[in-house]
C-alpha positions as CSV (number, residue, x, y, z in Angstrom):
1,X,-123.9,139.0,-133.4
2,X,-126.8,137.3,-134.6
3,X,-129.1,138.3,-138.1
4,X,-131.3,138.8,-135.8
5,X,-129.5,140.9,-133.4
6,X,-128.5,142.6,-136.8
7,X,-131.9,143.3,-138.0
8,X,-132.9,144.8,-134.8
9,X,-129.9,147.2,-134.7
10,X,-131.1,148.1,-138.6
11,X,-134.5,148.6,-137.5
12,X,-133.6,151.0,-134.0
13,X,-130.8,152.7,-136.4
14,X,-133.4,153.5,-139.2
15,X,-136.6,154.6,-137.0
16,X,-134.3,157.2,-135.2
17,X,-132.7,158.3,-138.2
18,X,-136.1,158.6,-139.6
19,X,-137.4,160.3,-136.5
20,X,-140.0,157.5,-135.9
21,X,-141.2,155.3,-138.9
22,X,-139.8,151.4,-138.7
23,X,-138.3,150.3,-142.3
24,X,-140.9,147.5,-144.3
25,X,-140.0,144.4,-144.4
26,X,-139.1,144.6,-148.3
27,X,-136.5,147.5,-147.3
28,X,-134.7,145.4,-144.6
29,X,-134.9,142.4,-146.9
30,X,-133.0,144.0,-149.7
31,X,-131.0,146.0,-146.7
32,X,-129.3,142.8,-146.0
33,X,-129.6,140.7,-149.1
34,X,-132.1,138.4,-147.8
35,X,-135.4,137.5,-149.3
36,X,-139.1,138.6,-147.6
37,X,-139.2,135.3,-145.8
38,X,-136.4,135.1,-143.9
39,X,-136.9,138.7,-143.1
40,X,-140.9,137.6,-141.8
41,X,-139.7,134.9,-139.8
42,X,-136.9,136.9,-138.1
43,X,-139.6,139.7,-137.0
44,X,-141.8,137.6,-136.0
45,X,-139.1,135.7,-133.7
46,X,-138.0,139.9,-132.4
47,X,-141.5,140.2,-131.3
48,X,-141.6,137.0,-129.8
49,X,-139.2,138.1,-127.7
50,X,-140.4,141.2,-126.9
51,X,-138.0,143.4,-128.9
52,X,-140.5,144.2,-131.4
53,X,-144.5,144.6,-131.5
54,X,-146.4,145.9,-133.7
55,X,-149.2,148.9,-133.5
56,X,-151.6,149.5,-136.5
57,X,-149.7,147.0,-138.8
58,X,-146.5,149.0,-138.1
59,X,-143.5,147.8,-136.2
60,X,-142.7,149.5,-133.2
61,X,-139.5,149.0,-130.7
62,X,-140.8,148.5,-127.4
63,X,-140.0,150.6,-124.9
64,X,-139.1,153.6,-127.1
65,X,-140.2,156.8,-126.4
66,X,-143.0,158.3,-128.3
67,X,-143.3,161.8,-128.9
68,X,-146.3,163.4,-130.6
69,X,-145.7,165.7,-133.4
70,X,-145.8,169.5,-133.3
71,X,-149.4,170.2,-134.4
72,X,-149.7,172.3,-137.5
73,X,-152.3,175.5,-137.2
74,X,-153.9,173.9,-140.7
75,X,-154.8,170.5,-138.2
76,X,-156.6,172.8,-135.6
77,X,-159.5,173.0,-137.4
78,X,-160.3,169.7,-138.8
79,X,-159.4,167.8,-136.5
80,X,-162.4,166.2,-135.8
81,X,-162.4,164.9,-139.5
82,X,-159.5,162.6,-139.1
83,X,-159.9,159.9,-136.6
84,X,-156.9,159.1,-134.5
85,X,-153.8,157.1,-135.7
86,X,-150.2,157.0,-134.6
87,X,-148.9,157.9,-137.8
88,X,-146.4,161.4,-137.8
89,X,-145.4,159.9,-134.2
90,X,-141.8,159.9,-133.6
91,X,-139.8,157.3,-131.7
92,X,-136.6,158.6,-129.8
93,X,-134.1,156.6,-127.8
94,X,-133.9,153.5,-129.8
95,X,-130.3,153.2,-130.7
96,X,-129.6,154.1,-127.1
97,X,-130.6,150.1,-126.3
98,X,-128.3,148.6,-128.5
């Protein structure tokens, strides 16, 4: 296995342990040891090949399966005020392609 095959298991193993949210760069650098750069290049390579792409400035792994968050009765009323992101979005079913 590759660094880069290993970064991208890191990355599917932490967003469905996390229920969604990709790890920074800086925590998969300092996951493996390895400095922000090396970390850069290899994401940039993952989306370059389609593992990886990247939504709003966060990493997402393509072809996982969003789901949208339960919506809290305090949201219901303002939310008009908040304009739409995909933050709070889960991703499921990323390990599964590993």
């Amino acid at each position: 296995m590759t660094r880069r095959d290993e970064i991208y298991r890191f990355v599917c193993q932490y967003a469905d342990e996390m229920d969604g949210p990709t790890p920074t760069i800086r925590e998969v650098a300092k996951h493996f040891g390895l400095n922000y750069k090396t970390v850069y290049f290899h994401i940039l390579k993952l989306k370059d090949e389609g593992r990886l792409r990247q939504d709003r400035g966060k990493l997402v792994v393509v072809d996982s399966e969003w789901i949208e968050p339960p919506v809290r009765p305090s949201q219901l009323a303002f939310d008009f005020l908040s304009p739409p992101s995909v933050e709070g979005h889960n991703i499921r079913g990323c390990a599964s392609r590993l």
